[in-house]
C-alpha positions in Angstrom: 15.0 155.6 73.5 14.1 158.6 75.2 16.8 158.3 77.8 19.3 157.5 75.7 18.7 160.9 73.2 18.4 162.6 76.4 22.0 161.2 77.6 23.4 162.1 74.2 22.6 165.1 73.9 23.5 166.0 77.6 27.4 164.8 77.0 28.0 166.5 73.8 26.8 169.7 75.2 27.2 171.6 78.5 24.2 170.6 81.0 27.3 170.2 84.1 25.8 170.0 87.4 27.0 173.8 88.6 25.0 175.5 86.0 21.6 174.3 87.4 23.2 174.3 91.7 23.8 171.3 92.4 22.5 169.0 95.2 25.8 167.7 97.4 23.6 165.4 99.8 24.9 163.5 103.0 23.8 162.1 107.0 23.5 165.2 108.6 26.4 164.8 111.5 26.6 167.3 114.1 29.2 168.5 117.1 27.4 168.4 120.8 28.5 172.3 120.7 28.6 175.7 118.7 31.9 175.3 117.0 33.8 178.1 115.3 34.8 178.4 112.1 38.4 178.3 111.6 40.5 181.7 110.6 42.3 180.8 107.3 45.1 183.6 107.4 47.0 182.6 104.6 50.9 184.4 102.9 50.4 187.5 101.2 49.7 186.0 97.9 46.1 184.9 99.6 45.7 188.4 101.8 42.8 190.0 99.8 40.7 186.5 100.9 41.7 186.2 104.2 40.6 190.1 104.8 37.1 188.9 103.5 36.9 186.3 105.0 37.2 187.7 108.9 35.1 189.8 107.9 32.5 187.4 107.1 33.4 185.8 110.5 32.6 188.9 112.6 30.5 186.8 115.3 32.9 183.9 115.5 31.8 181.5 118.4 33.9 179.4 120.4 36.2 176.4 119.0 34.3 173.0 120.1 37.1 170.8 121.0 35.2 167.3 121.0 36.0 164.9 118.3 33.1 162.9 116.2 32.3 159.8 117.0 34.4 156.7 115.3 33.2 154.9 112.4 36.3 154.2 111.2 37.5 150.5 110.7 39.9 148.9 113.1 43.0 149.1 111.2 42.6 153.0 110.7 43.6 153.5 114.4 47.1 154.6 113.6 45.5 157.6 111.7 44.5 159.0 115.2 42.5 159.0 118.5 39.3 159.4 116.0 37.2 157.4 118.0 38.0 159.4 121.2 36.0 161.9 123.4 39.1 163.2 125.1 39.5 167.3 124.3 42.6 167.9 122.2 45.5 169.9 123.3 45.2 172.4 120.0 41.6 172.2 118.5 42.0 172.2 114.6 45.9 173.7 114.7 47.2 171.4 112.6 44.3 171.0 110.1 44.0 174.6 109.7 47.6 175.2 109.5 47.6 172.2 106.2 44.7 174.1 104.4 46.9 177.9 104.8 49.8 176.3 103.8 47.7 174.9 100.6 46.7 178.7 100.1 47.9 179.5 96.4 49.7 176.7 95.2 48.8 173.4 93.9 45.4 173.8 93.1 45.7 176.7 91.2 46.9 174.9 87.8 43.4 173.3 87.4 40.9 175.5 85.5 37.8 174.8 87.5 35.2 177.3 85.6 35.2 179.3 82.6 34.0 182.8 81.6 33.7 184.0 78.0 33.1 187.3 76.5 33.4 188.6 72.9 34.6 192.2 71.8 33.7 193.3 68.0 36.3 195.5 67.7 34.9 197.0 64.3 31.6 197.3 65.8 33.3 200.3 68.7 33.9 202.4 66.0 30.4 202.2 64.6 28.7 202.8 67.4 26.4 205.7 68.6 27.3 207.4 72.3 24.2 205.4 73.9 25.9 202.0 72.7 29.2 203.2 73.6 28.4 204.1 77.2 26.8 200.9 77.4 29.9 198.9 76.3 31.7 200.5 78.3 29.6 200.0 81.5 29.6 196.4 80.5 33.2 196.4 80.4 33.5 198.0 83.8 31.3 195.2 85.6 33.6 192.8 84.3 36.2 194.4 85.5 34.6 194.9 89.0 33.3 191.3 88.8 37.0 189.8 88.0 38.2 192.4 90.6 35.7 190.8 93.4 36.9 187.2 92.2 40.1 188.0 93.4 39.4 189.2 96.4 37.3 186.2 97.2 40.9 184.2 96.6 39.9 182.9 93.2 42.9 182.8 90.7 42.0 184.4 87.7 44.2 183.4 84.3 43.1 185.4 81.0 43.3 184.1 77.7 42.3 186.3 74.5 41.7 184.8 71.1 42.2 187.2 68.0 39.4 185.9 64.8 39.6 188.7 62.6 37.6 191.9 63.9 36.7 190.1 66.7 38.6 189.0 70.4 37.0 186.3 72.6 38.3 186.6 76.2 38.5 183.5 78.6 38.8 184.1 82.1 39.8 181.0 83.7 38.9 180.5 87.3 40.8 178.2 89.6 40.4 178.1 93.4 43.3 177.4 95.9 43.3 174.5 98.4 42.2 177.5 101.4 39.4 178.6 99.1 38.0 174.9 98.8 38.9 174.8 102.4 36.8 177.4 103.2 33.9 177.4 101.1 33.5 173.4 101.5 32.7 174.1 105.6 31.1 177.2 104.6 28.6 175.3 102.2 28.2 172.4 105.1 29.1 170.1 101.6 29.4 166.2 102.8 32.4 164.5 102.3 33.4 160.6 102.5 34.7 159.1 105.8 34.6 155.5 105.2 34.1 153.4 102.0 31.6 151.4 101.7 30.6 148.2 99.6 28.3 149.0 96.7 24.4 148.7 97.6 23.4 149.2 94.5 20.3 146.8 93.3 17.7 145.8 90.6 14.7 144.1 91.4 14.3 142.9 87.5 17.9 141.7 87.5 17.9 139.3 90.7 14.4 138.2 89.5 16.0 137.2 85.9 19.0 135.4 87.7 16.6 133.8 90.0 14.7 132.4 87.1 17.9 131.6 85.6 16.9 134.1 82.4 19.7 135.7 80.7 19.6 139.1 81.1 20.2 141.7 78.1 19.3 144.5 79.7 22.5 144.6 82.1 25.7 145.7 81.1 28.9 145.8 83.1 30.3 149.7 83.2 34.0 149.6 84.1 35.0 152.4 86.8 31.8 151.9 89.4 31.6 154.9 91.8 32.6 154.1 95.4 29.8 154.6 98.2 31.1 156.3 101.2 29.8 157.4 104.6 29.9 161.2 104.6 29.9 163.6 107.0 29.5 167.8 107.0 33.2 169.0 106.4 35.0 170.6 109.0 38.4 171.8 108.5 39.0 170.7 112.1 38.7 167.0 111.4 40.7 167.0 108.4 42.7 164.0 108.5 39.9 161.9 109.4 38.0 162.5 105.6 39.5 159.9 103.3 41.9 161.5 100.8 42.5 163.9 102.9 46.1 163.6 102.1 45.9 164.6 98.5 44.8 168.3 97.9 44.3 167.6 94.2 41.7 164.7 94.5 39.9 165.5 98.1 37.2 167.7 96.1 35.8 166.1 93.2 35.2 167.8 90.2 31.3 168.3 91.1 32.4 169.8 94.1 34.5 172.3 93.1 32.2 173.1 90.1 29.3 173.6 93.2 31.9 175.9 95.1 32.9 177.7 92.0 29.0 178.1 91.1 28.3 179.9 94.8 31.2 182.4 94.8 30.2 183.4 91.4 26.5 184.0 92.7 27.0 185.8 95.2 30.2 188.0 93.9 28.5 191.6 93.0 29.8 193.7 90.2 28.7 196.7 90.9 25.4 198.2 94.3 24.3 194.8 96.1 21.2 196.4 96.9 20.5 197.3 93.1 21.2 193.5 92.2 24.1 193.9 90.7 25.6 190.3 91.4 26.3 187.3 90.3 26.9 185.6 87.5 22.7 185.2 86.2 22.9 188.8 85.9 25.6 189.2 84.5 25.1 186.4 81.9 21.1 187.7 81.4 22.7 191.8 80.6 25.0 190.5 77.9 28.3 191.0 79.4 29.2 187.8 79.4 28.6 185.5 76.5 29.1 182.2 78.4 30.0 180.5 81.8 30.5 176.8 82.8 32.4 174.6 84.0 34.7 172.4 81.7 34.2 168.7 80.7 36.2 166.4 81.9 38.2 165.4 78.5 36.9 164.4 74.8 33.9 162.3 74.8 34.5 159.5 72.1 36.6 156.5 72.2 40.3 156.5 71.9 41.5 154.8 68.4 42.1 151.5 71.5 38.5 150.9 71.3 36.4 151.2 74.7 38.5 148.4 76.4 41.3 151.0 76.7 42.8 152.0 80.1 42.3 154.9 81.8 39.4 156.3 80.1 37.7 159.8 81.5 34.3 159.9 82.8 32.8 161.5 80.0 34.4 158.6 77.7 32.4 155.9 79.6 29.0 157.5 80.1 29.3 158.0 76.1 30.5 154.5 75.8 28.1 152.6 78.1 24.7 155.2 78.0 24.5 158.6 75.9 24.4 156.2 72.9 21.2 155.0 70.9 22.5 151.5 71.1 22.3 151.4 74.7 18.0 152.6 74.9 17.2 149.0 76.4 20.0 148.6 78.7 19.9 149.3 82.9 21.1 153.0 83.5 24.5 154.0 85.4 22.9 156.2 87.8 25.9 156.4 90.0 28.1 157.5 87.1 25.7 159.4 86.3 25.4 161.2 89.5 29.4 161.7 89.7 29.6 163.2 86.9 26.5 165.8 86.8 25.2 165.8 90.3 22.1 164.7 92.3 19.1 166.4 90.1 20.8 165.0 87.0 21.2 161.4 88.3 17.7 161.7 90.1 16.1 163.0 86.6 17.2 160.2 85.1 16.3 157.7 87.6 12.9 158.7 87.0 12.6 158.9 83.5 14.1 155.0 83.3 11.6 154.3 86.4 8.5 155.8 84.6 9.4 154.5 81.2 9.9 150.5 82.4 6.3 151.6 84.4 5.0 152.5 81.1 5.5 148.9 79.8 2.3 146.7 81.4 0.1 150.0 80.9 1.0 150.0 77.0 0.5 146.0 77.5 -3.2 146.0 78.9 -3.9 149.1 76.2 -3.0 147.3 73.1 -5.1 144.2 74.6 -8.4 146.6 75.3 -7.4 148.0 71.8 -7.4 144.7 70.3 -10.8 143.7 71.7 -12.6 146.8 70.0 -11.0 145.9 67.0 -12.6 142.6 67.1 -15.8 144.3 68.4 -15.8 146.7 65.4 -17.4 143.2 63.6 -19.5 141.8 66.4 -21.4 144.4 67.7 -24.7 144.4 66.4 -26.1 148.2 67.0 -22.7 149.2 64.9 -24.0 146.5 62.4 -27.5 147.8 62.0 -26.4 151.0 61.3 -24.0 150.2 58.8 -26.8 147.6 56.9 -29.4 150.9 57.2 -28.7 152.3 54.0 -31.0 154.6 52.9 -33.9 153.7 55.7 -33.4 156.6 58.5 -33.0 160.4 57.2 -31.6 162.9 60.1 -32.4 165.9 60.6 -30.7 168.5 59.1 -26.9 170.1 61.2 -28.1 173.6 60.8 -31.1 175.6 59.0 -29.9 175.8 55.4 -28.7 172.1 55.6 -30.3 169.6 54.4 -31.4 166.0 55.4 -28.4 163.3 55.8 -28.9 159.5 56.2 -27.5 157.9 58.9 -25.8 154.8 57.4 -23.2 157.8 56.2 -22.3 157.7 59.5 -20.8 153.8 59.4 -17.4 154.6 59.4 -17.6 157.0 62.6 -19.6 154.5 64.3 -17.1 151.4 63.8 -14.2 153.7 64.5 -15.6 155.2 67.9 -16.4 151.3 68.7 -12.5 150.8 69.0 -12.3 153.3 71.9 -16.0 153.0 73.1 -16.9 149.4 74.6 -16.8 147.6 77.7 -13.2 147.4 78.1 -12.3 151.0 78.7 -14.3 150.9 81.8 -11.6 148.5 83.1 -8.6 150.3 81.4 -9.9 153.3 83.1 -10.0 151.3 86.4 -6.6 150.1 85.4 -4.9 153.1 84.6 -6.2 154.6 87.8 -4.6 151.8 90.0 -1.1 152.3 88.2 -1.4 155.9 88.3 -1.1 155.1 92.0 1.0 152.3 92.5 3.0 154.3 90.2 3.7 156.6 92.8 4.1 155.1 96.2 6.6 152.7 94.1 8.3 155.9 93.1 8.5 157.0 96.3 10.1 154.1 97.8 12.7 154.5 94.8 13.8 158.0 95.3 14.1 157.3 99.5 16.3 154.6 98.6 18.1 156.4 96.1 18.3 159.4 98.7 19.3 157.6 101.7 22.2 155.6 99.1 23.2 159.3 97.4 22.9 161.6 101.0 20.7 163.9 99.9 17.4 162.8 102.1 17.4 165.6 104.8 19.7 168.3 102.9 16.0 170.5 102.1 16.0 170.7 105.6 19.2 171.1 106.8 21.4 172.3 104.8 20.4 174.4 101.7 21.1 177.8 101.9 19.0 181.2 100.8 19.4 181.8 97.0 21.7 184.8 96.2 19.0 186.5 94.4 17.0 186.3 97.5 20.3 187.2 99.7 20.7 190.4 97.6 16.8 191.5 97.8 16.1 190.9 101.5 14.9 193.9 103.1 16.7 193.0 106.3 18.4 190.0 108.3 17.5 187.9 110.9 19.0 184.7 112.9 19.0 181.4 111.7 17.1 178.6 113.8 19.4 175.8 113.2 22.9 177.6 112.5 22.1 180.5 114.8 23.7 182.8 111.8 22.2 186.3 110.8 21.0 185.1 107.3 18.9 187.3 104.7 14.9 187.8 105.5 11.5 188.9 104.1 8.8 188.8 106.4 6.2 186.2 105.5 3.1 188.7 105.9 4.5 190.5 102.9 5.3 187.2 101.1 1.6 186.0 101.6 0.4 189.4 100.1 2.3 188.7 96.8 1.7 185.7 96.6 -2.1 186.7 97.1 -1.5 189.2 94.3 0.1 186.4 92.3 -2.8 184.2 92.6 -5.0 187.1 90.6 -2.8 187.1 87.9 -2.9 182.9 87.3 -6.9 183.4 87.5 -7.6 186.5 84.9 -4.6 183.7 83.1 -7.1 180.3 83.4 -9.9 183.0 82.2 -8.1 183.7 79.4 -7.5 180.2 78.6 -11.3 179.6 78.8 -12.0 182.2 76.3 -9.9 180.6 74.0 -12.0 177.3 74.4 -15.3 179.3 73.6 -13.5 180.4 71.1 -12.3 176.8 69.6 -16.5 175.6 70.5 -17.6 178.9 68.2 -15.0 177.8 65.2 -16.0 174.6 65.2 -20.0 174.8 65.0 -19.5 178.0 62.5 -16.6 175.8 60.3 -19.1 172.7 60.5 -22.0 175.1 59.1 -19.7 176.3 56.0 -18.9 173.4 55.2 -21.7 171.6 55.0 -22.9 174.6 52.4 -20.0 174.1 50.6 -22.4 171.7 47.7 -19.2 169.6 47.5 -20.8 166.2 48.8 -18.0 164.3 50.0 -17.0 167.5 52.1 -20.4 167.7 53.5 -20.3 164.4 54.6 -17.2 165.1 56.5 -18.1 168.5 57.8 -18.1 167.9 61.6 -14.7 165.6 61.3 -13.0 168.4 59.5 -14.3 171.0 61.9 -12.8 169.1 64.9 -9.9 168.1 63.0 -9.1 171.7 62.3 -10.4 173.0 65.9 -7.6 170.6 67.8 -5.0 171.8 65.2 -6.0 175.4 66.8 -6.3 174.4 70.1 -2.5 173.1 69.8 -1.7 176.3 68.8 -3.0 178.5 70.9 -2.0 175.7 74.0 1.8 176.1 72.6 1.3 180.0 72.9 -0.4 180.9 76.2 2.1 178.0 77.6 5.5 180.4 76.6 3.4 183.5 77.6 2.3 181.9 81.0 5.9 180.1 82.1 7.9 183.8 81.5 5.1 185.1 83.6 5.5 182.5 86.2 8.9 182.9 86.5 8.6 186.7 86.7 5.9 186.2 89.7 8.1 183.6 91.7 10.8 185.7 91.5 8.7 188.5 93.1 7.4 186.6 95.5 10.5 186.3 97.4 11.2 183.0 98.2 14.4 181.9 100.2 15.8 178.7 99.0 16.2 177.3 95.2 13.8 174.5 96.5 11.0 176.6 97.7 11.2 178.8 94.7 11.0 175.8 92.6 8.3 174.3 94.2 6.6 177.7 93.9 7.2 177.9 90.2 6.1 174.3 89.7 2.7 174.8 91.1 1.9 177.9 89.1 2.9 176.0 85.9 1.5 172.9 86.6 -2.1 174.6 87.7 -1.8 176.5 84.2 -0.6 173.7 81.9 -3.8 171.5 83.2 -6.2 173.5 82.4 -4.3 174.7 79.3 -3.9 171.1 77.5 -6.9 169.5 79.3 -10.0 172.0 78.8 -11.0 171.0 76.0 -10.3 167.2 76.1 -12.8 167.8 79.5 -15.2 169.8 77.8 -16.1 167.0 75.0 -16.2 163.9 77.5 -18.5 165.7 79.8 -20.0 168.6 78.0 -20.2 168.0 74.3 -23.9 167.1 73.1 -25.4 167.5 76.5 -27.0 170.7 76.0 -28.3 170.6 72.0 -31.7 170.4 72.7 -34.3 168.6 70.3 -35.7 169.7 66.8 -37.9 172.7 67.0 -35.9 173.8 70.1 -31.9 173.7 69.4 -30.0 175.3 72.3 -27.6 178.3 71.3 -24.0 179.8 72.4 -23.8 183.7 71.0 -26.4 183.0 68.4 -25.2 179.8 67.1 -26.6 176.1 67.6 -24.7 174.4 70.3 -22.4 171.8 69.0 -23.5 167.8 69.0 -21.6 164.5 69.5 -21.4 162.7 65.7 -23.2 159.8 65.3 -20.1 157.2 66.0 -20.4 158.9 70.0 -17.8 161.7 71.4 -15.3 159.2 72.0 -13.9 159.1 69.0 -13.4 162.8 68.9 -11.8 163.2 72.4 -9.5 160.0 71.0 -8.8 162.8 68.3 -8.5 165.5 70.0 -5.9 164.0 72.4 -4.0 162.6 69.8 -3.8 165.9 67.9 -2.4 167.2 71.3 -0.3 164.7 72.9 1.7 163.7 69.5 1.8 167.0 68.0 3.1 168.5 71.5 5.8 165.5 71.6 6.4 166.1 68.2 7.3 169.6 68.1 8.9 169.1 71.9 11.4 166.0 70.0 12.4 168.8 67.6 13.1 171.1 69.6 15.0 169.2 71.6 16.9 167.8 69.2 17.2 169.8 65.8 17.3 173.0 67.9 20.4 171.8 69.8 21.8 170.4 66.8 21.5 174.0 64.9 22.1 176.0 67.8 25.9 173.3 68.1 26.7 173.9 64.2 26.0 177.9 63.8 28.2 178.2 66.7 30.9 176.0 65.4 29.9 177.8 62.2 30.4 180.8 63.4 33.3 180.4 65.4 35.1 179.0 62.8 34.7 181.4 59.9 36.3 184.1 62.5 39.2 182.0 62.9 39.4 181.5 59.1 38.9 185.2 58.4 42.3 185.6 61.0 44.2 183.3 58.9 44.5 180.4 61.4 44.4 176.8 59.8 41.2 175.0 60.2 43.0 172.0 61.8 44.4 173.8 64.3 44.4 172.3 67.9 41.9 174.1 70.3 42.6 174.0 74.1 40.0 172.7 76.0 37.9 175.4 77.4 37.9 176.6 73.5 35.8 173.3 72.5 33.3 173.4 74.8 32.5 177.1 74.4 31.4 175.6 71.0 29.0 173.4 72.4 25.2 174.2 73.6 24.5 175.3 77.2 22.4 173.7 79.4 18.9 175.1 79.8 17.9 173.3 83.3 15.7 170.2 83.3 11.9 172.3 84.5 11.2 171.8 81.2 12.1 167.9 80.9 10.2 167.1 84.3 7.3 169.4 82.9 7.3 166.5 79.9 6.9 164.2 81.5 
């Protein structure tokens, strides 16, 4: 079900693969020599590019002229001497000579990214001289940042919409067959050499035909993504990449969008060393209301039902998985990874692997829950208890209380047998085995899946420094592997802030400790009040209403210090200085993991192992600031760490569900909302046709998946 809501809400909104980088994997295939990047001198329609790009290319090394090995199949021979080790005559002439005469022309008619910005045009004239000088700065790093496009050899098409007062201004952004050219060697992105047959596979699916079982859970997808063996581009070895021949189907839509995504990170609008650039800036300053990449087409059916020809990628992820009807069926991770992109597809993977996982542990669960149910009747301490009546007086819960019997406690006692018995030694022990099977069985997934998708080595290989880190770097410093001058911060000063970083997440866990106390002091002073409350049926109940109420607390302050403690993390890994997306995310992981398990488990710790082991005995109570240390009821503590998870765990997925759904949902209907009543307000019929890029500014950004993978 999860998936599924997930899916929907991913295809009706914007989470496209460039807004989060995304992963373009492959075999890492190298020359036997340096080889030099081709010169793209393209008509003086494309001069502004070519200017930057020599020089980018200052320290151009020598052309290798030896030709990659052959994998091609027998009959491709005509295509050329691909197999060959003989040098060629011109190394790359032709090739580079197709992609400049590509320069400006054909791909330029496909909108490949989208910027948005709104003007209030009433709101100028209202405006003090502070605002106004910072609209207009605003308006001057677009310009610059438009400007810089330009010169990078993007082709920039504006359209303005007039609604009312107020003018929304699209920039459409299309790249030319050089650009692509360019940036795809430039990026080291892998591209398809030879197709392959499909090695896609299901353990649970050959087991059911096996057995001869039908199988509900598969469903045929039309359209099944090709596999391909890939190589690193190279401008030289055009012809040899399949499709090669077609400029407007070579790069796939992902591609582009991923090509698109690092020009616009690393274009400045204003001092590079100030960190003026890029599109994160620009987009966290306000002077851009939205970027992103446009959907392939409408999502739902055509009126031909979904047996109709021809339909878009979005129409058959929508058809065949973003639907609540389709929460028990097998995943289409390949068209999920065409159409979003590696971290998409791979999110996914995991959140069907995990869930299916899920299945024996809830199995085993319900049958250890099952057998305390029964015990609940059997068990012959929980029965003398219950039969006491008014036989044993306890002493009292604090000094103005008075004396309670203990067969008041029957209903804590037979409820804390459900959870406390025998049987959740062994679904300990079993939970403790899945927990790891669970993970070396993911691990053999997501190698398979890596090897099958080509993204197991690109960590290593390929990825590049982030442009926030390219624009901070104190200084440069040569590549190991590409021998290229690269951004670099010397790891001594890294170590110190991260050093400095590691204070702040400590005085952080000490603040989430003081919180617990905290929780401990409300609950032993709330049990005390009301238990001198004279209302009987509320004394009796004093200490379950006391934790009841503490774990609604502890939820709340676990919800607060998390928001304060992830903007902090983020602000720390950002200082630290780390070079590529992946190291910065693993840096940012670890901070927020460390946090978030002391923040939500603390207290669940604290009352399995600490609760009622330091009361003392009458005469002698043990104290915490003055009050009497808090004791396990008379059922055991088991029942109130069952509690207390309960409280957190479904009231953490419950608010999480809302937010992830309701918010969305608001957050798609004010701007639609919104969007419309300016439209109204200039006269224009509500029925009106919108062009595409005008339809999915409507629709809700995507906000990464950290905070799906920190979920689960």
């Amino acid at each position: 079900m999860r998936v599924a809501a997930t899916a929907w809400a991913g295809l009706q909104g914007l989470p496209l693969p460039t807004l989060c980088p995304v992963v373009v994997p492959g075999l890492y295939c190298q020359d036997q020599a340096h080889v030099e990047r081709w010169a793209m001198t393209s008509e003086a329609s494309s001069g502004s590019h070519c200017a930057r790009s020599r020089m980018l290319r200052r320290r151009a090394q020598e052309e290798d002229s030896t030709v990659l090995i052959n994998v091609s199949p027998p009959e491709a021979e005509n295509r050329g001497s691909y197999g060959s080790t003989a040098h060629t005559s011109e190394p790359g002439g032709q090739q580079a000579a197709a992609c400049r005469a590509g320069a400006g022309s054909p791909a330029e008619s496909r909108t490949d990214f989208v910027l948005v910005w709104e003007e209030d045009l009433k709101l100028d004239w209202q405006q003090n001289s502070a605002s106004r000088d910072r609209t207009d700065t605003h308006r001057t790093w677009r310009e610059t940042f438009l400007d810089n496009l330009r010169a990078a050899g993007l082709h920039v098409d504006q359209h303005d919409v007039q609604d009312g007062n107020t003018t929304v201004h699209y920039a459409l952004l299309s790249a030319s067959w050089a650009v692509l050219c360019y940036y795809a060697e430039d990026l080291r992105l892998k591209l398809p050499l030879q197709e392959l047959p499909n090695q896609a596979s299901n353990w649970s699916a050959e087991l059911l035909a096996w057995l001869g079982i039908p199988n509900v859970l598969l469903e045929v997808v039309p359209d099944v993504p090709p596999e391909y063996y890939s190589c690193q581009f190279r401008v030289n070895k055009l012809p040899h990449f399949l499709g090669s021949d077609n400029q407007d189907t070579f790069f796939t839509s992902t591609k582009r969008h991923q090509i698109l995504f690092e020009i616009l990170a690393k274009t400045p609008y204003g001092h590079e060393k100030k960190n003026l650039l890029g599109i994160h800036q620009l987009l966290a300053e306000g002077v851009l209301s939205a970027a992103f990449p446009l959907h392939d087409g409408p999502f739902k059916t055509p009126p031909e039902g979904p047996q109709a020809p021809h339909l878009n990628q979005r129409q058959v992820l929508y058809q065949h998985w973003a639907r609540w009807g389709k929460w028990y069926k097998y995943q289409p991770l390949d068209h999920v990874r065409r159409y979003f992109g590696e971290k998409v597809a791979l999110y996914f993977a995991w959140l069907g692997f995990y869930t299916g996982w899920l299945l024996p542990a809830a199995v085993v669960g319900t049958l250890v829950f099952l057998v305390g149910c029964f015990l609940v009747f059997s068990d012959i301490p929980t029965q003398e208890l219950c039969g006491s009546k008014d036989s044993f007086e306890m002493c009292p819960l604090c000094l103005d209380c008075p004396f309670w019997l203990l067969s008041s406690a029957c209903a804590l006692a037979q409820a804390g047998r459900l959870f406390d018995h025998g049987g959740t030694v062994f679904f300990s022990l079993f939970m403790a085995l899945w927990a790891v099977l669970l993970l070396e069985y993911w691990k053999r997934k997501s190698a398979t899946l890596a090897y099958r998708w080509d993204c197991s080595d690109y960590e290593d290989i390929e990825e590049r420094p982030r442009p926030q880190f390219a624009a901070s770097a104190p200084m440069t410093a040569p590549n190991p592997i590409t021998g290229e001058d690269e951004p670099y911060f010397p790891e001594r000063s890294r170590a110190r802030r991260m050093l400095a970083g590691s204070v702040v997440i400590v005085v952080m866990l000490a603040v989430v400790v003081m919180c617990l106390v905290s929780i401990i002091l409300y609950r032993a002073i709330m049990a005390i009040v009301v238990s001198r409350s004279g209302n009987t049926l509320l004394a009796a109940w004093a200490s379950r209403i006391a934790s009841l109420t503490g774990s609604v607390v502890n939820l709340i302050f676990i919800l607060i210090l998390s928001k304060i403690y992830v903007s902090l993390a983020h602000v720390l890994t950002r200082w630290e200085m780390h070079r590529t997306q992946t190291k910065f995310e693993d840096a940012f992981t670890l901070k927020v993991f460390i946090f978030q398990f002391v923040n939500f488990y603390s207290s669940p710790i604290y009352i399995a192992f600490f609760k009622g082991r330091f009361v003392g005995y009458p005469g002698n109570y043990h104290t915490l600031f003055g009050v009497r240390n808090e004791e396990c009821a008379a059922g055991g503590c088991l029942i109130e760490l069952a509690q207390e998870l309960l409280v957190i765990m479904v009231g953490k997925q419950v608010i999480n569900n809302m937010q992830e759904v309701l918010i969305p949902k608001l957050k798609g209907w004010w701007q639609k909302f919104r969007l419309c009543s300016k439209k109204k307000n200039a006269g224009a019929s509500p029925g009106a046709s919108q062009e595409r890029w005008e339809e999915d500014y409507e629709l809700v950004p995507c906000e990464g998946l950290f905070d799906e993978y920190l979920e689960m």
